[in-house]
C-alpha positions in Angstrom: 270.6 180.5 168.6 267.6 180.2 165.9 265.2 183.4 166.2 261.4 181.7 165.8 259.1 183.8 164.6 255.2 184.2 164.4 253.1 182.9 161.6 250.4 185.2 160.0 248.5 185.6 157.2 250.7 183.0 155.3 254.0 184.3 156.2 256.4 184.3 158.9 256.7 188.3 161.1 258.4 189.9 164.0 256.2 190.4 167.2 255.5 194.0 167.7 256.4 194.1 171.3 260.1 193.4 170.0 259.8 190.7 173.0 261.2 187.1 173.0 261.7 184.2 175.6 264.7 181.4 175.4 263.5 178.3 174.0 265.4 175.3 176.5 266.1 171.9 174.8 265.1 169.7 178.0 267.9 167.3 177.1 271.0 169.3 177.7 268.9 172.3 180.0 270.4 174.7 177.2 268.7 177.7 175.2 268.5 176.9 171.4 266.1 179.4 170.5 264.2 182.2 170.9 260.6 182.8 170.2 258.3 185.5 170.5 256.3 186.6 173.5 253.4 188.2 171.5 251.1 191.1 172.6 247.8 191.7 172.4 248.6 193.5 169.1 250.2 190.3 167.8 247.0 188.4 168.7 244.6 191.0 166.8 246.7 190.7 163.3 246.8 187.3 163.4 243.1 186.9 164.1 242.4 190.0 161.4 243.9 187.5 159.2 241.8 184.9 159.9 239.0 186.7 159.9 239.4 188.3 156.2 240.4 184.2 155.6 237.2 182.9 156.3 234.4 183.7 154.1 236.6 182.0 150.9 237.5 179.3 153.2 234.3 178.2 154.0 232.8 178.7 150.6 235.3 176.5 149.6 234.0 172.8 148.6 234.7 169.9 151.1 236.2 168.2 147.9 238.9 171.3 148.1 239.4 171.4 151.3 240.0 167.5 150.9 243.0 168.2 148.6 244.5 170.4 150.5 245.1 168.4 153.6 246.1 165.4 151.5 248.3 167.6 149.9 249.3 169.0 153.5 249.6 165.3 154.9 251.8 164.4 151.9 254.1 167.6 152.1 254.3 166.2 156.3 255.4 162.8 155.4 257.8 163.9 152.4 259.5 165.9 155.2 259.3 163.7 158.0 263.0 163.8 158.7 262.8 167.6 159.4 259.3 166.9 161.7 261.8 164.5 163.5 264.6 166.7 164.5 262.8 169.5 164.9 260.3 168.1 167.2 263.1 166.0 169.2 265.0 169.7 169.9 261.7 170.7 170.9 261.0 168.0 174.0 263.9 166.1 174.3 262.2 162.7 172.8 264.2 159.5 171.6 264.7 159.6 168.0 263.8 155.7 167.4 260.4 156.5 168.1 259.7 160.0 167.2 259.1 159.4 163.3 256.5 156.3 164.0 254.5 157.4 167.0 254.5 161.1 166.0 255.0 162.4 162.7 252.8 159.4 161.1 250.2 159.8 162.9 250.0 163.6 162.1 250.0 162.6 158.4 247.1 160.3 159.1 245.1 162.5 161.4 245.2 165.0 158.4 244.3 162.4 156.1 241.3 160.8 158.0 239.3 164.8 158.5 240.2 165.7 154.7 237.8 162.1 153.7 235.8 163.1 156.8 235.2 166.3 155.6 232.9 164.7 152.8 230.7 162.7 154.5 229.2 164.8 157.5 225.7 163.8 158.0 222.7 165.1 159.3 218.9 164.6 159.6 217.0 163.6 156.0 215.1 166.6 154.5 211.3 166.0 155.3 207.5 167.3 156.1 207.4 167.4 159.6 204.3 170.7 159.4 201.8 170.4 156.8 203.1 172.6 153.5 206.9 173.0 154.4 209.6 171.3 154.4 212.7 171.1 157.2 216.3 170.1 156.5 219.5 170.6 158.6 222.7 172.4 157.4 225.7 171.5 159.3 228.3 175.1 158.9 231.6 176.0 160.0 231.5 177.8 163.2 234.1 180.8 162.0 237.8 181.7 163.6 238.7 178.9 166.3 241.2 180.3 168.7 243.6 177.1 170.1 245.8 176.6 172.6 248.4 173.5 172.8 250.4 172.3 175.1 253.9 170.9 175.5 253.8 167.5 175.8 252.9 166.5 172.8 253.5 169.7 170.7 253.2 168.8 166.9 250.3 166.3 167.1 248.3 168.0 169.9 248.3 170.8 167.2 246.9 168.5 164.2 244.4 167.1 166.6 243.1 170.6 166.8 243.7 172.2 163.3 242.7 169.1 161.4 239.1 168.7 162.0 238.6 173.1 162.3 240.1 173.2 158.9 238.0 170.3 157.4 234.7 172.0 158.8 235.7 175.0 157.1 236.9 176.9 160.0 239.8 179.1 159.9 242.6 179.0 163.2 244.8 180.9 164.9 247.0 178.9 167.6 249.3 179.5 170.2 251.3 176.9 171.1 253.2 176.6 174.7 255.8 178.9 174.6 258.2 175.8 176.0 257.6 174.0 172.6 256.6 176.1 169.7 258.8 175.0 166.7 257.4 171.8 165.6 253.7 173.6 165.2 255.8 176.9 163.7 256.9 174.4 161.2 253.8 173.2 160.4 252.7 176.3 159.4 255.2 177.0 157.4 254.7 173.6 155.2 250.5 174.1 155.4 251.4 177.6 153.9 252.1 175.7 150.5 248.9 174.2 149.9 245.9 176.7 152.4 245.1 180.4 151.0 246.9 182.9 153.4 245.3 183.3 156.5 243.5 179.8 156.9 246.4 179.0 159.7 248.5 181.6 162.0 250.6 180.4 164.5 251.6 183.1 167.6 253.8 182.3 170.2 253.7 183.9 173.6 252.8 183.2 177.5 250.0 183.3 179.2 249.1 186.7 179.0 249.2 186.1 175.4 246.9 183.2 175.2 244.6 185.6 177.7 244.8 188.1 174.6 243.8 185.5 172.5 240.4 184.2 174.2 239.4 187.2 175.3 239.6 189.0 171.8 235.9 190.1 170.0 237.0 188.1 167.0 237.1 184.3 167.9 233.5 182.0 167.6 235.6 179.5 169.4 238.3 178.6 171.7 240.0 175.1 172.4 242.5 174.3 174.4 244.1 171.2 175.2 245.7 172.2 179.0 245.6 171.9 182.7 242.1 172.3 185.0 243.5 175.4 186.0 243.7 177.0 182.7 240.4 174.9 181.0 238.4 176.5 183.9 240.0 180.4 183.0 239.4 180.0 179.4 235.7 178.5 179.8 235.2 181.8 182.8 236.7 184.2 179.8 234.6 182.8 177.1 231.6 183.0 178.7 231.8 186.6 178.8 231.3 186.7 175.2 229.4 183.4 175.0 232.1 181.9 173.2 231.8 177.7 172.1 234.4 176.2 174.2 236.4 172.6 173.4 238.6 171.7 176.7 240.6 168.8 177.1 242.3 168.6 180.5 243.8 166.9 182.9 243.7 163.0 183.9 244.2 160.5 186.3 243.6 157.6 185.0 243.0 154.2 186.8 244.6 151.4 185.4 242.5 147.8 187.0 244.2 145.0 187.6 242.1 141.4 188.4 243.0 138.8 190.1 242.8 136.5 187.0 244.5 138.9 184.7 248.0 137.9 183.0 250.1 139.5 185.3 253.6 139.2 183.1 251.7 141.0 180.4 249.8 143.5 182.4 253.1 144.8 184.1 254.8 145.3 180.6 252.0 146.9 179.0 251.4 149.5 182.2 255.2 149.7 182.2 254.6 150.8 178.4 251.4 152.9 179.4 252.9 155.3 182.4 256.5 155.5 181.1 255.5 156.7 177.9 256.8 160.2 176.9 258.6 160.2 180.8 254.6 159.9 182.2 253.4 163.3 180.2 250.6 162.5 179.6 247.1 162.9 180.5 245.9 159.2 179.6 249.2 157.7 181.0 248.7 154.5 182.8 250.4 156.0 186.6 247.8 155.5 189.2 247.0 151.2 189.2 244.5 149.4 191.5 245.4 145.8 191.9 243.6 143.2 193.5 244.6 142.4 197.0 244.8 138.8 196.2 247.6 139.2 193.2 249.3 142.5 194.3 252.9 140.9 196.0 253.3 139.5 192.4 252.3 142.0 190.7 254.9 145.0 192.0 257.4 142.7 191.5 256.4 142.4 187.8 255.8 145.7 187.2 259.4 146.8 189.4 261.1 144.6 187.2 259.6 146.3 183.9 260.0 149.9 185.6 263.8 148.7 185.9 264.2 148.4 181.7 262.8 151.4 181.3 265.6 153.6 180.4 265.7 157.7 179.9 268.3 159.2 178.5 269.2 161.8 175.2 267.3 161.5 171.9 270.4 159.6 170.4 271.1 157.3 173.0 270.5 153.4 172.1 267.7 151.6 173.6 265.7 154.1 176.1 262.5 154.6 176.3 261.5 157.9 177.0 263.1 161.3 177.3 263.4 163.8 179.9 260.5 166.0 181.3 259.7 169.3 179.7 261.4 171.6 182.0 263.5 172.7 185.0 260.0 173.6 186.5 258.5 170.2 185.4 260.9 168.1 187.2 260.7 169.9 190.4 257.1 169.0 190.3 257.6 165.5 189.8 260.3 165.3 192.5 258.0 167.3 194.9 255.4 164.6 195.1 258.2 162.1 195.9 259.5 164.4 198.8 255.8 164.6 200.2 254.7 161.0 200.0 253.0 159.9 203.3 255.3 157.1 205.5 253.0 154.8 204.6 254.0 154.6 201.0 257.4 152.6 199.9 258.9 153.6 196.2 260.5 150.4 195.2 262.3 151.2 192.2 263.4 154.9 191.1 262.8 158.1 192.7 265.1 160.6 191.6 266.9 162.9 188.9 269.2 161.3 186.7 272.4 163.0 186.3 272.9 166.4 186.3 272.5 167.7 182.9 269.1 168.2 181.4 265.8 167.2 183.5 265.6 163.5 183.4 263.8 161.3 186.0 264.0 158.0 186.6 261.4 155.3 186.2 260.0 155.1 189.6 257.2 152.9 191.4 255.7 153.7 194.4 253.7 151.0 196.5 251.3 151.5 199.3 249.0 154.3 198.6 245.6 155.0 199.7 243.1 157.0 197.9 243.2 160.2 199.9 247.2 160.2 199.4 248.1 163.6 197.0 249.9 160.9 194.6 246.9 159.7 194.2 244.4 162.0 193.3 246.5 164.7 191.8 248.5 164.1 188.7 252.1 163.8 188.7 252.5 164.1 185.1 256.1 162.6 185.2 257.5 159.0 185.5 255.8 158.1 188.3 253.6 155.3 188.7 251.4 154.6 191.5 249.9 151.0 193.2 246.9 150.6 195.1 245.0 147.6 196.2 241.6 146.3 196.3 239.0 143.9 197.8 236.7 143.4 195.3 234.7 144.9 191.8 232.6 147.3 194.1 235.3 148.6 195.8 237.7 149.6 192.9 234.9 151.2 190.9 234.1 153.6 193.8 237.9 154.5 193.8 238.5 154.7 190.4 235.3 157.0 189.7 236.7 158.8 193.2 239.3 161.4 191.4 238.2 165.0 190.3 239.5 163.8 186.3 237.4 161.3 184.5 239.7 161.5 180.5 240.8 157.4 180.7 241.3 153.8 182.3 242.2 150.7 181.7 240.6 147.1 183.2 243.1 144.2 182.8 241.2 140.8 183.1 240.5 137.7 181.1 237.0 137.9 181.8 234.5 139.4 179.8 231.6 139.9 181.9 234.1 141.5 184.3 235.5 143.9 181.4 231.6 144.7 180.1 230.5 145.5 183.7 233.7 147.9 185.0 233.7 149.3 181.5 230.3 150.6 181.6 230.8 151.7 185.5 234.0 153.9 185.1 232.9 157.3 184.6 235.7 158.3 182.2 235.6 159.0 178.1 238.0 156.1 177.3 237.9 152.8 178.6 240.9 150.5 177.3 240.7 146.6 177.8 244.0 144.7 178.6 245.8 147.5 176.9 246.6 151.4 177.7 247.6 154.0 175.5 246.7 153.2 171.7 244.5 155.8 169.6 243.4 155.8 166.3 242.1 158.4 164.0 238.4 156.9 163.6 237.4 156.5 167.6 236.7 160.1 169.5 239.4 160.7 172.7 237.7 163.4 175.4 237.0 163.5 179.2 234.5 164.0 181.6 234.1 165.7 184.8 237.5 168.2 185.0 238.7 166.4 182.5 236.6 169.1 180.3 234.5 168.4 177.4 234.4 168.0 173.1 236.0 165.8 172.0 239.2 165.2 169.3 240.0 162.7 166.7 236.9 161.0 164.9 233.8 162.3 163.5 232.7 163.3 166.9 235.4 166.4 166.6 234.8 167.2 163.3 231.1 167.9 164.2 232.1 169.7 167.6 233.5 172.4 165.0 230.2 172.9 163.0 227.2 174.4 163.9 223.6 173.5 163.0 220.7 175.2 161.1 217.4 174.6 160.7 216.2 175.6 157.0 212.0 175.5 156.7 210.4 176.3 153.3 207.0 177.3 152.8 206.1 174.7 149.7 203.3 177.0 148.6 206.2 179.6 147.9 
């Protein structure tokens, strides 16, 4: 068993409280670990930290803070071996992919807000009232308190910490406590190149993260997290007035035309909803196919759902892992147990094998938009079809889902794409693809989905604040 450990003020400490929880590795159902269930007492040193951190921090020249997250996104991709099997104990993922889809995109994240970092802009200095003159400085907001969750626990954490350090902002984070050694880790190696206190890492539960909001110190709080817990921590920070970044939950409609290339739709949705076992909040699980192409279709997309294998990190040729957690699967199998008669699940529909929490790659045909499947996410292997009649129709159920964080139209149209595009009332709209993200374009929700939003310039500027500066010119 490795003992975790909290990280503050540069170095790794005991919890007060003396309290840990196991740490499972979701591909054998086994304890590897223990981490620290941290108390409110935890929470204030780690924040007193970050707090005596921050005035040097943000004096510090964007051209600094540039070099240190190069030198921070070098020191991840020197070690990108230990990323890998420490992240891969931490959720169960396949090995093959882990190094490309994760680690290297951490490194690059970190490199794209340390040249970011250099180039905020703002309004041009100028005379807007006779004999004084305006201009607009954009400032670090202070300590950002974040929360992370489990599904994708190393980069979720760079998606935060990246553009709060670049703004000058110093961070305390609590990862879930299901998944906290990749972003423990992370720490460690940022601990090389950011003064002491810049980053601290506590684990804990809820109550912990409760501890964590609620405290005096924080200017800020993100959290990347269900509805449930967005709502608490906007409700707790509002108390103190506190800016709030929430990224939530999703249920993302995934549009299939009649005229769209059905073969390649089917494998790139297969991709899109199977992807990291369906944990995901963009995931490509609930589709709307047209009524015309829909017989076809299934039978394209069972067939991919079929060669979409789960199995454990070192197995050959699977595609995803298992789900996070004994609790997690249960979930996932209790919306299968509850579908109405009226849906069929072609392909898949139960645990795989009896070590570990693996699911298999399941379709489920016949739903209608007040079904639970449909409007509540699932947030396992499980993708769902629905059919429509025409463009009207599947815009009004698309938009009709409490989430609004992605979608996907699949058509070789373009007036088609431009139209549902601008329609569906969610932050990203992908076109005959599902899934990809890059550093330089912003990824945030609407309606429960939350608000902010992370990657891109957009994020960087959602952890500054503005001032207006007037001189009187007659002095």
């Amino acid at each position: 068993m490795t003992t975790l450990r909290n990280f503050v003020d540069g170095a790794y400490v005991d919890p007060t409280s003396g309290r840990t929880s196991d740490v499972v590795d979701p591909s054998t159902g086994e304890a590897y670990a223990t981490a620290p269930v941290s108390s409110a007492e935890d929470v204030d040193r780690a924040l007193q930290a970050a707090a005596r951190a921050f005035p040097a921090w943000r004096d510090a020249t964007p051209g600094e803070r540039q070099l240190a997250l190069l030198r921070l996104a070098d020191a991840i991709e020197a070690r990108t071996q230990d990323f890998v099997d420490t992240e891969v104990r931490n959720t169960g993922k396949p090995l093959g992919i882990m190094a490309t889809d994760e680690v290297a995109p951490s490194s690059d994240h970190f490199r794209f807000f340390a040249g970011a970092a250099r180039v905020l802009e703002g309004a041009s200095a100028g005379e807007y009232l006779a004999g004084h003159t305006s201009f607009v400085r954009r400032e670090p907001i202070g300590v950002c308190a974040q929360v992370t969750p489990w599904n994708y626990p190393l980069m979720m954490a760079v998606w935060k910490i990246a553009p709060a350090l670049a703004a000058g902002n110093t961070v305390v984070l609590k990862p879930s406590d299901t998944t906290p050694a990749s972003t423990l880790l992370l720490a460690e190696v940022a601990a090389e190149f950011l003064p002491a206190g810049v980053l601290n890492v506590v684990c804990g539960d809820r109550d912990t993260g409760r501890a964590l909001v609620d405290h005096r110190i924080p200017d800020m709080v993100s959290i990347t997290g269900s509805v449930r817990a967005g709502m608490e921590v906007a409700g707790s920070a509002a108390h103190d007035v506190k800016r709030v970044h929430l990224e939530l939950g999703g249920k993302a409609p995934v549009i299939v035309f009649g005229d769209a290339d059905l073969a390649a739709a089917a494998e790139g949705i297969a991709v899109g909803g199977y992807y990291n076992a369906g944990q995901d909040c963009t995931a490509a699980t609930r589709v709307l196919v047209h009524e015309s192409v829909h017989a076809d279709f299934v039978a394209a997309l069972t067939a991919q759902a079929r060669t979409q294998r789960t199995g454990r990190p070192d197995e050959e040729g699977i595609a995803y892992g298992p789900v996070n957690s004994a609790n997690q699967l249960e979930q996932v199998l209790g919306f299968l147990d509850r579908l109405p008669d009226h849906a069929r699940v072609l392909t898949g529909g139960h645990r795989q094998g009896d070590v570990g929490f693996f699911h298999e790659a399941t379709v489920v045909d016949g739903l209608r938009q007040d079904d639970e499947a449909s409007q509540v996410e699932i947030f396992g292997p499980v993708i769902t079809v629905q059919t429509f009649r025409d463009e009207a129709e599947v815009i009004a159920l698309a938009n009709g889902v409490d989430y609004g964080l992605s979608s996907s139209v699949w058509t070789k149209d373009h007036g088609t794409a431009m139209r549902v595009s601008r329609a569906l009332d969610f932050g990203v709209v992908w076109i005959n693809t599902h899934i990809p993200f890059v550093s330089e374009m912003p990824h945030g929700g609407f309606k429960h989905s939350g608000y902010g939003k992370d990657l891109s310039m957009y994020s960087l500027e959602d952890y500054t604040r503005i001032k207006h500066v007037m001189t009187n010119l007659a002095g």
